[in-house]
C-alpha positions in Angstrom: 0.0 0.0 0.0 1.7 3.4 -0.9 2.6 5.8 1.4 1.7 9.1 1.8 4.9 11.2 1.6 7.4 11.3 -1.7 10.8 9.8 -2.1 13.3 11.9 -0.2 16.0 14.1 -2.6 19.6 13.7 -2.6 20.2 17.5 -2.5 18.7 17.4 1.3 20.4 14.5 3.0 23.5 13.8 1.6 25.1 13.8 5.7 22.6 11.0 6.6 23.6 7.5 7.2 20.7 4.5 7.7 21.8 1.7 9.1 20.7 -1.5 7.6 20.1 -5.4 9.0 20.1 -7.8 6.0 19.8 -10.6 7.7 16.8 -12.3 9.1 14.2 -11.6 6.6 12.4 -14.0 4.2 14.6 -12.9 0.9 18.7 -13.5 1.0 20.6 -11.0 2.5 21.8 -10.3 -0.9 18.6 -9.0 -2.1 18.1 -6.9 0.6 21.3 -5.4 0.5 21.0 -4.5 -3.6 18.2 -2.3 -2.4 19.9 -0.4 0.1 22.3 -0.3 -2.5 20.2 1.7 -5.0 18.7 3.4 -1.8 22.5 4.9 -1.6 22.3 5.8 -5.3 19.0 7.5 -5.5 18.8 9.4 -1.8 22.9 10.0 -1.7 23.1 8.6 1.3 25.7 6.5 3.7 24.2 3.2 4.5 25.9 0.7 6.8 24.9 -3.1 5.7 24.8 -5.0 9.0 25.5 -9.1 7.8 27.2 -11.6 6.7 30.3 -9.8 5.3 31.7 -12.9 3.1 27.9 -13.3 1.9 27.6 -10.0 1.0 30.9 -10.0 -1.1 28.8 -10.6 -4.3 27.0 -7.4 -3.8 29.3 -4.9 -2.6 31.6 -5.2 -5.8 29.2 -2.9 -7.3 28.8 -0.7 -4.2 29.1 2.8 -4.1 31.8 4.3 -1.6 29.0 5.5 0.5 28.1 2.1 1.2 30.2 -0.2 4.1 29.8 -3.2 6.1 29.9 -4.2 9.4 30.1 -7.9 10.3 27.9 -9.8 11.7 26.9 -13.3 10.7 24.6 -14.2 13.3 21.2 -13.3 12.9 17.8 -13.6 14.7 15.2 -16.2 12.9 11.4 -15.8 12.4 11.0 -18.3 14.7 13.8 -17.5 17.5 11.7 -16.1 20.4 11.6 -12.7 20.5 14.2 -12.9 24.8 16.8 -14.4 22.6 18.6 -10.7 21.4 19.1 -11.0 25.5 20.9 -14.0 25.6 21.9 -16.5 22.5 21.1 -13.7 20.1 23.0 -10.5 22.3 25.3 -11.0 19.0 23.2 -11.0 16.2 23.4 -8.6 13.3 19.8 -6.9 14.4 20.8 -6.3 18.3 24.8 -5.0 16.7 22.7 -2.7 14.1 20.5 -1.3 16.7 23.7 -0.7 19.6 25.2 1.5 16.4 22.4 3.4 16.7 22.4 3.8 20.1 25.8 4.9 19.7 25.6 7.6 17.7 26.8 5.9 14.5 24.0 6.1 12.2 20.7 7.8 11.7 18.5 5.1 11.6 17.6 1.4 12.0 15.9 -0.5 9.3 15.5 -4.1 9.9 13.0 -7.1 7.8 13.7 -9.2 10.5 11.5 -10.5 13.8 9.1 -8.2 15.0 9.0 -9.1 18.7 12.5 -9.2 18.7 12.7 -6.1 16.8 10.7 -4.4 19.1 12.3 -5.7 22.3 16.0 -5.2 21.3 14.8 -1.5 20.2 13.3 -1.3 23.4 16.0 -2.8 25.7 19.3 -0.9 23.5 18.2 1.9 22.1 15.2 2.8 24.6 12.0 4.3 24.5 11.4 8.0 24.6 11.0 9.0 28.6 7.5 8.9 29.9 6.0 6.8 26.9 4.8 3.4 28.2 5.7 1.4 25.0 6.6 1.8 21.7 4.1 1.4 18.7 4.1 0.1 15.1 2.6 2.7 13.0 2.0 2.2 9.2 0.5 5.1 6.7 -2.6 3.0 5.0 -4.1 4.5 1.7 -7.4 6.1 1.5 -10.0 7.7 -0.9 -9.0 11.2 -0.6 -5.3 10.1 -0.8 -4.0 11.5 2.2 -3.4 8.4 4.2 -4.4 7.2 7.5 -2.1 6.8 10.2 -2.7 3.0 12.3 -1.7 3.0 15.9 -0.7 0.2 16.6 -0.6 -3.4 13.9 1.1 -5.4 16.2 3.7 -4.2 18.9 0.9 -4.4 21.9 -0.9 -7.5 21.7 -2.6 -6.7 25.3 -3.0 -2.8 26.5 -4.2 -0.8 28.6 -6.4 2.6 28.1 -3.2 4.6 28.9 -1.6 2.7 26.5 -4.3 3.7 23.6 -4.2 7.3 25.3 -0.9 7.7 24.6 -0.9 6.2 20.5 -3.5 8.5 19.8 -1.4 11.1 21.3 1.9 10.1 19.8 -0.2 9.4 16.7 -1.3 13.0 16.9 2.3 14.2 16.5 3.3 11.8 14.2 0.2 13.3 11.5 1.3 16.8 12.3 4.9 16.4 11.3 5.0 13.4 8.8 1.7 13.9 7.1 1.7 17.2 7.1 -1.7 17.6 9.3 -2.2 21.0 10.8 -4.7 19.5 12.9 -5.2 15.5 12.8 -8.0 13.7 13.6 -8.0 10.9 16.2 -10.1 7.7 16.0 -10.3 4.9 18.1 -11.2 1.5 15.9 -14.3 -0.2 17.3 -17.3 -2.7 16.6 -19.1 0.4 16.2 -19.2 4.1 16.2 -21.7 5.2 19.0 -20.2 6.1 22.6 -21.6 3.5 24.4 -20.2 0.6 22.1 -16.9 -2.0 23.0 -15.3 -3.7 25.5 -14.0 -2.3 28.6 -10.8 -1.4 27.0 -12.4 0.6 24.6 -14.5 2.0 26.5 -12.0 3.3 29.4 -9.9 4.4 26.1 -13.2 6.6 24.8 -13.1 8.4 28.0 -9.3 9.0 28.1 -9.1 10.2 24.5 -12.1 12.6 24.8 -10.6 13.9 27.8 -7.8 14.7 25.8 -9.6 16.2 23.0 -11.5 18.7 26.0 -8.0 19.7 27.3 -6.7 20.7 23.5 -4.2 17.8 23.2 -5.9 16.3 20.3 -9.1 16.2 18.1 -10.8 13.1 19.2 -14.0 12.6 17.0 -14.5 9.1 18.6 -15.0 5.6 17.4 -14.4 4.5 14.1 -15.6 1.0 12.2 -13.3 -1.2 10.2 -15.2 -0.3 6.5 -14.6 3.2 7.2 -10.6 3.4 8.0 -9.8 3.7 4.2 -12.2 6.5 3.8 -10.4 9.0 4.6 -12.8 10.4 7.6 -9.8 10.4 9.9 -6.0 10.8 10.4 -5.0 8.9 12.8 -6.7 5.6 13.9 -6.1 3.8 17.8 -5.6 0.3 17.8 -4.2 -1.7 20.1 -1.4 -4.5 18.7 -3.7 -7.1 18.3 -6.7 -5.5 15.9 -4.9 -3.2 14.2 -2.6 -6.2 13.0 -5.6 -8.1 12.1 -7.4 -4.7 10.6 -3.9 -4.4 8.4 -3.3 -8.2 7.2 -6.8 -8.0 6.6 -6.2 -4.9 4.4 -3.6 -6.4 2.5 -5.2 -10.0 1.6 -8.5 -7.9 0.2 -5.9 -5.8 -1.7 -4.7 -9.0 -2.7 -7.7 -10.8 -3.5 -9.2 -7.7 -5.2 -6.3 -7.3 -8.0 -6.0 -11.4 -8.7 -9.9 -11.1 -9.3 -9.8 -7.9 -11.5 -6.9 -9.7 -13.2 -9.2 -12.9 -14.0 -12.1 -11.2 -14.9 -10.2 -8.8 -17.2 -8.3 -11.8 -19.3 -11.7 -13.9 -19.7 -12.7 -12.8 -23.2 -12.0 -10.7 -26.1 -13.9 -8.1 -25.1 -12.9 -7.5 -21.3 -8.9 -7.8 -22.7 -9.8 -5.2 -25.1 -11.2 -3.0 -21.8 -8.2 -3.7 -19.7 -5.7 -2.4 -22.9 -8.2 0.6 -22.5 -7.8 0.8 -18.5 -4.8 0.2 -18.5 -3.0 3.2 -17.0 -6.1 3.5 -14.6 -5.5 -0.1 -13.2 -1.9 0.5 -13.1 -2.6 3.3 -10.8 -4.7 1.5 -8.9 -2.0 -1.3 -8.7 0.4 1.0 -7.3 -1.7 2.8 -4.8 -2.2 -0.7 -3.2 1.2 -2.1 -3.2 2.9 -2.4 0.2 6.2 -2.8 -1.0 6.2 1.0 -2.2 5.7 1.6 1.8 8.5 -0.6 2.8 7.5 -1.1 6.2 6.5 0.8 9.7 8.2 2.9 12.1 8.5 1.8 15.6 7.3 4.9 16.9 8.2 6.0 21.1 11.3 4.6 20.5 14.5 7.0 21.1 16.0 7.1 17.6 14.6 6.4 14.5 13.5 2.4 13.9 12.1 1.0 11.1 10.3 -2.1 10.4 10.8 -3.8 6.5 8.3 -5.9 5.7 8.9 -9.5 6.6 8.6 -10.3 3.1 11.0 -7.4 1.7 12.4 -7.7 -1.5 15.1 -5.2 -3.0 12.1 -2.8 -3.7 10.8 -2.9 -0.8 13.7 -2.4 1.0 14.3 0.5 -0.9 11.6 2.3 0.5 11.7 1.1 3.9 15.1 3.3 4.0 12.9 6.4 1.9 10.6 5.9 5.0 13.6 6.0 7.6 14.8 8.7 5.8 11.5 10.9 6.4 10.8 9.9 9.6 14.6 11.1 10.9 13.9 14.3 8.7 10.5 14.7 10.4 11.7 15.6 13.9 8.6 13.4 15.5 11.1 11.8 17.9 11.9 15.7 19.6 7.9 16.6 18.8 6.9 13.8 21.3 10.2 14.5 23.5 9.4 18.3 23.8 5.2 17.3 24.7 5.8 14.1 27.1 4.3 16.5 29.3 0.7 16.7 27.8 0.9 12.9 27.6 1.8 12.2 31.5 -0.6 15.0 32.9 -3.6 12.8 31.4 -2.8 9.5 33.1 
């Protein structure tokens, strides 16, 4: 599904360095480096591979000086519980890529690997900002009007608590305001329905808390929002916790794919409809693109210190590609020193 923002420009970030994890995704590390590789090429940026240097020896004969490597053949699987970057992963190339970060030598983390590991080796190295209760994954999903919808969170937070939802829509709020360009976002908390009343207790103890909010100035709550309606458009920013918004995003992405597989069947079933998709052809490739999650790349791991950014688990060289355009704007965006500067606003409402 495509992103909101544009491709950064050389001209603006040629002093920025992303450091990069190859290792631990479903594609070679090969692949992922070649697009971090072109990432160099087309942002002029540094990028730091973190891997399997004598794997990676194929690639970097091509490489562009801005491009270096930092050993690490170790690396955490998909199926490695997330502890291990405590103890038999400490060494692996995604806890080494993220301690470089926490070190001052790189901009930011982009990593295709284990989520739960991900998120706990961010947490545990790197750090969450001060005063936020835990970090968040938050993807830009497409819409109607084309401005994108921020979803807070798809994953990191299986199990939370109302403060926990208080505080996405919060951080979510920021995160509109200097990524998406939002003078003043709209926060919606995804529910079985939109009335006040409706939910569980979680979402209801969230309702109050976020309207609370919204009373006090901190954000524009408009209140509960239904899963048909989060691609509409009528909102900015929509609270999830970890467990429906990843089921509201996979969900997404298997219609998207469902959708295109059927358009593509019906289209190449006669003369006629083939004729029509030759005609349609630049509409559907539109369409195509507009839906296509490797032109997002992944999600930011928002709360977190320094920037952190989540490849699809499924990268390829593309979508690594943009996963480092998306670290890129979210280090340019100054959202880590926006929530930093307002952790005020979001402990005076616990």
């Amino acid at each position: 599904m495509a992103a909101a923002s544009g491709n950064p420009t050389k001209e603006t970030l040629v002093l920025m360095k992303i450091i990069v994890d190859v290792m631990g995704g479903d594609s070679p590390c090969t692949t992922l480096a070649q697009g971090a590789l072109h990432a160099a090429t087309a942002y002029g940026v540094e990028i730091l591979l973190v891997g399997d240097e004598q794997a990676l020896e194929p690639v970097l004969k091509n490489a562009p000086a801005s491009v270096s490597v930092w050993n690490a053949p170790s690396f955490v699987t998909m199926e490695d519980d997330h502890y291990a970057v405590r103890t038999t992963k400490a060494d692996s190339s995604m806890v080494q890529a993220l301690r470089l970060l926490a070190e001052g030598k790189g901009d930011a983390v982009v990593s295709a690997g284990n989520t739960g590991a991900l998120i706990t080796a961010a947490t545990l190295y790197v750090k969450r900002i001060r005063g936020v209760r835990r970090a968040a994954l938050a993807p830009i999903l497409p819409t109607t009007t084309g401005t994108g919808a921020l979803l807070i969170d798809c994953g990191a937070n299986v199990e939370c608590t109302p403060e926990y939802l208080l505080q996405f829509g919060i951080i979510g709020h920021f995160y509109a305001q200097k990524l998406m360009h939002k003078e003043i976002p709209s926060v919606g908390l995804l529910n079985v329905g939109t009335e006040d009343t409706k939910g569980d207790s979680l979402r209801l103890a969230a309702f109050d808390l976020l309207k609370k909010a919204d009373e006090q100035g901190i954000l524009r709550f408009i209140g509960n929002i239904e899963g048909r309606d989060v691609l509409s458009g009528q909102v900015d920013v929509i609270v999830a916790d970890g467990f429906s918004g990843n089921v509201l995003l996979k969900s997404i992405e298997g219609t998207a794919l469902f959708f295109l597989q059927e358009v593509k069947t019906a289209l190449l079933s006669s003369y006629r409809s083939k004729l029509g998709a030759l005609l349609a052809k630049k509409s559907l490739s539109k369409l195509k693109e507009k839906m296509n999650y490797r032109k997002v790349g992944g999600s930011p791991l928002v709360g977190i210190a320094a920037p952190v950014i989540k490849a699809h688990g499924s990268a390829d060289a593309e979508t690594m590609q943009s996963a480092i355009a998306q670290a890129i704007a979210y280090a340019k965006g100054e959202i880590i020193s926006a929530i930093e500067q307002n952790i005020a606003a979001i402990k005076t409402t616990d």
